[in-house]
Biopython code that builds the backbone (N, CA, C, O; Angstrom):
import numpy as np
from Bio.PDB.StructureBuilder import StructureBuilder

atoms = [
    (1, "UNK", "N", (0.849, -1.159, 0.000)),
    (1, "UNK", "CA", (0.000, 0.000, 0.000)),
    (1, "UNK", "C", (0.906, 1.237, 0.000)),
    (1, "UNK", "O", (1.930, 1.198, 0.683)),
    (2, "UNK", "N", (0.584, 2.424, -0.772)),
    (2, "UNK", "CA", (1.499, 3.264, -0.761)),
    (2, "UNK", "C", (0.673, 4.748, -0.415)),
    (2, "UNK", "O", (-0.419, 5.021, -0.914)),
    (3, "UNK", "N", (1.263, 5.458, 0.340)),
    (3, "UNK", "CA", (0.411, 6.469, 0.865)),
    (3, "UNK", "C", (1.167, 8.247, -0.017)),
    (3, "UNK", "O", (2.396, 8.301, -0.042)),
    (4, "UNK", "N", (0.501, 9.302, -0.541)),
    (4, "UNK", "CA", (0.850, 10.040, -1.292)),
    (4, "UNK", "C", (-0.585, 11.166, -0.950)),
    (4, "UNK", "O", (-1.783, 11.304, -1.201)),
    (5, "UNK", "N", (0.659, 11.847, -0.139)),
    (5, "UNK", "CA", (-0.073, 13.473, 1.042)),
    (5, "UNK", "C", (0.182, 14.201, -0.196)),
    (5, "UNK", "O", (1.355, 14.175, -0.567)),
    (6, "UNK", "N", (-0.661, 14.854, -0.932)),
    (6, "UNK", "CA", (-1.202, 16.038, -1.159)),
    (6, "UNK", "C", (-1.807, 16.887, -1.505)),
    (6, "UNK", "O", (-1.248, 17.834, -0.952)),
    (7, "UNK", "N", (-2.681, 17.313, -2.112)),
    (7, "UNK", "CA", (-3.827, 18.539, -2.426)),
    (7, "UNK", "C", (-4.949, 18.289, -3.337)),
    (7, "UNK", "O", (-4.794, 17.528, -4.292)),
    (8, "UNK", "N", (-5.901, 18.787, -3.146)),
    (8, "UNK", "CA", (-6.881, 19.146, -4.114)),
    (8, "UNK", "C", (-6.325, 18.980, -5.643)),
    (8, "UNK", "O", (-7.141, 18.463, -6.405)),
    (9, "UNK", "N", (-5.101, 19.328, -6.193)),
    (9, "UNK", "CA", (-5.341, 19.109, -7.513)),
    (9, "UNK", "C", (-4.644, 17.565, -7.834)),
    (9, "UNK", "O", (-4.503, 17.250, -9.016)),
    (10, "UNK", "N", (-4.214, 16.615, -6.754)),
    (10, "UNK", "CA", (-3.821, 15.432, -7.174)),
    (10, "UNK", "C", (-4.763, 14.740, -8.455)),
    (10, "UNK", "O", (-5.981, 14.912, -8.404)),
    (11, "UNK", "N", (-4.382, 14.236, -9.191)),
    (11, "UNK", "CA", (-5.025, 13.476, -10.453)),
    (11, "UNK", "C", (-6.000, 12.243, -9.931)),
    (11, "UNK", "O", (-7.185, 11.969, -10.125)),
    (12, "UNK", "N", (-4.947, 11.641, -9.186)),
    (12, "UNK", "CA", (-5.638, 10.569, -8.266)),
    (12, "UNK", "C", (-6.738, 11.111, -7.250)),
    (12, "UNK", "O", (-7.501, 10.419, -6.576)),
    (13, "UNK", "N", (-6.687, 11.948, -7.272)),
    (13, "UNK", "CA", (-7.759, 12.328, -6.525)),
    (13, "UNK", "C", (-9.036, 13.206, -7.012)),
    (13, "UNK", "O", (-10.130, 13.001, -6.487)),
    (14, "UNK", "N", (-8.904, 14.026, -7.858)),
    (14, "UNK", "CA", (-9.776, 14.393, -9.099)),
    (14, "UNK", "C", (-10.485, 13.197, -9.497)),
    (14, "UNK", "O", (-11.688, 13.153, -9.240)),
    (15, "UNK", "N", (-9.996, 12.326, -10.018)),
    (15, "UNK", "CA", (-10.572, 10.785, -10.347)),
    (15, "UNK", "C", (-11.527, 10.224, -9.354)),
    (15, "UNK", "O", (-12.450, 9.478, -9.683)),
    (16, "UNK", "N", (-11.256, 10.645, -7.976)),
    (16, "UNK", "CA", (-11.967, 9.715, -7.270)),
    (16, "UNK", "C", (-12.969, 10.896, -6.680)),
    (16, "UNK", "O", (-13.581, 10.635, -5.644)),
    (17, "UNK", "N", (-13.090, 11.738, -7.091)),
    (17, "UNK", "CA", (-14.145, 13.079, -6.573)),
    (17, "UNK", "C", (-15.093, 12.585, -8.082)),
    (17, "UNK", "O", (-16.287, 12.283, -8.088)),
    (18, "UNK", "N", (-14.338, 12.611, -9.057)),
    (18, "UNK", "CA", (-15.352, 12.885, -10.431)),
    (18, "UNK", "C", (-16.399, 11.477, -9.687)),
    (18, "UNK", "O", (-17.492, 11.817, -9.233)),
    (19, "UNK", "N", (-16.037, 10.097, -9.611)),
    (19, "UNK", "CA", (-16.751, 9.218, -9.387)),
    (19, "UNK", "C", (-17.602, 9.050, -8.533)),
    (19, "UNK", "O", (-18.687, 8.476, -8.628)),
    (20, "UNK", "N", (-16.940, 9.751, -7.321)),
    (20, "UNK", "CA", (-17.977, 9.842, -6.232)),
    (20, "UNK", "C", (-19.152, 10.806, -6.718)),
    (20, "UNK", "O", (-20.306, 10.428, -6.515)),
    (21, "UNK", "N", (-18.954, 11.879, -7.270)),
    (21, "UNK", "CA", (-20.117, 12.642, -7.533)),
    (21, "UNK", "C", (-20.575, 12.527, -8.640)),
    (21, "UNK", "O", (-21.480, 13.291, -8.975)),
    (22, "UNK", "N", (-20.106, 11.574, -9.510)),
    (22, "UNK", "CA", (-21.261, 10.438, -10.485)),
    (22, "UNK", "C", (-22.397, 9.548, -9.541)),
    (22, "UNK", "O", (-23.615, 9.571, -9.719)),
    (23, "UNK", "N", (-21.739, 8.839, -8.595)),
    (23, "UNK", "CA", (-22.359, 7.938, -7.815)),
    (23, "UNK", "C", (-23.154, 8.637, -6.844)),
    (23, "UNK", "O", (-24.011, 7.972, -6.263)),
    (24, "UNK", "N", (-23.055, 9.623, -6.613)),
    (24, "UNK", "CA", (-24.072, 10.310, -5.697)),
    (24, "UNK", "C", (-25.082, 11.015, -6.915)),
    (24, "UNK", "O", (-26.278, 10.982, -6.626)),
    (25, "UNK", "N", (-24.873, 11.396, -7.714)),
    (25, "UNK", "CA", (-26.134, 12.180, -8.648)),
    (25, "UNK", "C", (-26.695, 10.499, -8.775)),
    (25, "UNK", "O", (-27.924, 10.446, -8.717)),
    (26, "UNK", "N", (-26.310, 9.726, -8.868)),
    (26, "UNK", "CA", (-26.841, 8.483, -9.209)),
    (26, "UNK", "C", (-27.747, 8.200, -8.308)),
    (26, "UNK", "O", (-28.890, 8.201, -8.764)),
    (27, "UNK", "N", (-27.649, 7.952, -7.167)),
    (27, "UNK", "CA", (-28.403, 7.550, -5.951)),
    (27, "UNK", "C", (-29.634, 8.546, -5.085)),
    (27, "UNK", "O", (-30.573, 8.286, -4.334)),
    (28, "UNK", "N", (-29.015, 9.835, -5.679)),
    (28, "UNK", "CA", (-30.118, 10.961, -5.565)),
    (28, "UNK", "C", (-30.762, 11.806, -6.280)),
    (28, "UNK", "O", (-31.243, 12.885, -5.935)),
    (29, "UNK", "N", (-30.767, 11.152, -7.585)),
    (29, "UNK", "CA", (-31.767, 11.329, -8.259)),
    (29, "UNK", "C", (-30.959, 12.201, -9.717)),
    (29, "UNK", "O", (-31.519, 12.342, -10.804)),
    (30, "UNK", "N", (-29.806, 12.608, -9.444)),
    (30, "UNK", "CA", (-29.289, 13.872, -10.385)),
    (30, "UNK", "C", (-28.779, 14.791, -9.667)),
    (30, "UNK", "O", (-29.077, 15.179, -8.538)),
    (31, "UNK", "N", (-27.722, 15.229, -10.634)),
    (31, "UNK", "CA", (-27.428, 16.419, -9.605)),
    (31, "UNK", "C", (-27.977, 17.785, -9.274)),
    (31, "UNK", "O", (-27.489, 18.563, -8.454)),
    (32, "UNK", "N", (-29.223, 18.014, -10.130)),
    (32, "UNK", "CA", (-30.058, 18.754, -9.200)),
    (32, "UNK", "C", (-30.646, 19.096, -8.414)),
    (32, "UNK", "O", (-31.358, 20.071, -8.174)),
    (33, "UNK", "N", (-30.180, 17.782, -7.710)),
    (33, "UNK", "CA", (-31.532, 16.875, -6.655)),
    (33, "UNK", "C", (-30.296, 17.600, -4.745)),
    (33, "UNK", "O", (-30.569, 17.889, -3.580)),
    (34, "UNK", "N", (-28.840, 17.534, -5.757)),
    (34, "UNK", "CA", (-27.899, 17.880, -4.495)),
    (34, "UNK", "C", (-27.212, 19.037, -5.466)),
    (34, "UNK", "O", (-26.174, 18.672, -6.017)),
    (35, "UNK", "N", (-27.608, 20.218, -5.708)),
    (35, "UNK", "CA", (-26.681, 21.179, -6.034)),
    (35, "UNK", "C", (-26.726, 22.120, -4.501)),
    (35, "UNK", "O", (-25.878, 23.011, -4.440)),
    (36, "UNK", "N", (-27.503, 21.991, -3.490)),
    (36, "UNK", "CA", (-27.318, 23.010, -3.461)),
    (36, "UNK", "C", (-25.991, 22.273, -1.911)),
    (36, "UNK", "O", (-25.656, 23.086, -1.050)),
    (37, "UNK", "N", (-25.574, 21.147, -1.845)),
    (37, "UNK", "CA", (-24.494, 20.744, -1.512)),
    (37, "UNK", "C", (-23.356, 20.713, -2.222)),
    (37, "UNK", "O", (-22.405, 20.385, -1.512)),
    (38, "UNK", "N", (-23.056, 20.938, -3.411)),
    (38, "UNK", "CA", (-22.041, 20.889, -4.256)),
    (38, "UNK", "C", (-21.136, 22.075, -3.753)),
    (38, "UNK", "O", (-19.920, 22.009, -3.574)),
    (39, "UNK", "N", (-22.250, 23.587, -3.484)),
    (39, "UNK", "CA", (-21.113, 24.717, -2.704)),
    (39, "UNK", "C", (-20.420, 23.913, -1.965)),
    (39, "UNK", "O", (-19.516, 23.484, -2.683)),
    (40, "UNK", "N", (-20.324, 23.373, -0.699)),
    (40, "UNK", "CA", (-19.500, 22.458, 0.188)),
    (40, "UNK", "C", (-18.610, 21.733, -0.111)),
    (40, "UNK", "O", (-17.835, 21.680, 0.844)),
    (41, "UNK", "N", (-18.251, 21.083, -0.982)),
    (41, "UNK", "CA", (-17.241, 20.036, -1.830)),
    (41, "UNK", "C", (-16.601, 20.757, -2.986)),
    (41, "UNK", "O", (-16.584, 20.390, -4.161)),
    (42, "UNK", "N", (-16.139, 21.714, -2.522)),
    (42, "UNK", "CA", (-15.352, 21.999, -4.094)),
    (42, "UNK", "C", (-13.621, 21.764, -4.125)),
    (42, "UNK", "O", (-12.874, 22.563, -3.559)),
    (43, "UNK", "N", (-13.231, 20.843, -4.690)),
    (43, "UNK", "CA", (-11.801, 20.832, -4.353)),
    (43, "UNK", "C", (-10.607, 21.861, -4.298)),
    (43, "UNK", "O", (-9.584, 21.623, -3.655)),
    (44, "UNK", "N", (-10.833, 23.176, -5.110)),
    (44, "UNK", "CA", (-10.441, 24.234, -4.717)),
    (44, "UNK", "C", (-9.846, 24.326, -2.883)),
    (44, "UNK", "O", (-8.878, 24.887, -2.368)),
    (45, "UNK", "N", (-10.876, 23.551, -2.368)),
    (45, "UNK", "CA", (-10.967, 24.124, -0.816)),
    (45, "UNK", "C", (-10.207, 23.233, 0.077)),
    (45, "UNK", "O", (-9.819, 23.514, 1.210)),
    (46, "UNK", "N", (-9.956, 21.590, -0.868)),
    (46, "UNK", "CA", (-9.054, 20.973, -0.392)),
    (46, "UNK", "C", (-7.774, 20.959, -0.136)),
    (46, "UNK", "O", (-6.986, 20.738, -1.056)),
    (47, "UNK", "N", (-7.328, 21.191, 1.154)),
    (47, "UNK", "CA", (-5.628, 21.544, 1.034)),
    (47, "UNK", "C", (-4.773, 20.563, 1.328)),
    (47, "UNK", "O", (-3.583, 20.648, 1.025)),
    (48, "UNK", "N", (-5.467, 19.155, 2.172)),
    (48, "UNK", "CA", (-4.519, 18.231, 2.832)),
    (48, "UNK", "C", (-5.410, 16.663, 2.153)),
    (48, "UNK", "O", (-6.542, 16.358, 2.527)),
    (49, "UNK", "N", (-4.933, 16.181, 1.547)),
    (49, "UNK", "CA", (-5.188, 14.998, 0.927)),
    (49, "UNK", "C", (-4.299, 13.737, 0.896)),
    (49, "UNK", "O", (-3.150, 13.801, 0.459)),
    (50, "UNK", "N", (-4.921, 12.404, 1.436)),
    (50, "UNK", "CA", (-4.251, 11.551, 1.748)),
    (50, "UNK", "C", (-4.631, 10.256, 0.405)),
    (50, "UNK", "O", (-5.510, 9.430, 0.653)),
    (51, "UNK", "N", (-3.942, 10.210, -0.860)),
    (51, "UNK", "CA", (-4.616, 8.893, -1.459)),
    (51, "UNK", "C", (-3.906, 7.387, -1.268)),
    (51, "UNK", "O", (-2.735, 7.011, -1.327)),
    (52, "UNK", "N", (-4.929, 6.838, -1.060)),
    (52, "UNK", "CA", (-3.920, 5.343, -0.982)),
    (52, "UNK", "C", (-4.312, 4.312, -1.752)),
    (52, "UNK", "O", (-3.672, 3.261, -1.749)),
]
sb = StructureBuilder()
sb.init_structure("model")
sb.init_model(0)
sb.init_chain("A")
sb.init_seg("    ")
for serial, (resi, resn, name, xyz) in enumerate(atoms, 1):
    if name == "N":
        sb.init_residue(resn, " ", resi, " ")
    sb.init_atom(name, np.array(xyz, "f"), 0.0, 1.0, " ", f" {name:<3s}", serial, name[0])
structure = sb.get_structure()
């Protein structure tokens, strides 16, 4: 397992935001259904990121 600290613009981690918020418009209907949670999650805002 290999652990790799750092930020909002990691690739590996872009990848796993795009999917998660495929899989959540999925389960709630669209993402209109959660925009007005999307303000809250913007990776911009991420500064400390752990992918493994």
């Amino acid at each position: 397992m290999r652990f790799i600290y750092t930020d909002g613009n990691d690739p590996d981690f872009i990848e796993l935001c795009r999917g998660l918020d495929s899989f959540l418009n999925e389960i709630a209907g669209g993402e209109e259904n959660r925009a007005k949670y999307v303000l809250y999650n913007l990776r911009e805002d991420i500064h400390d990121v752990i992918v493994v």
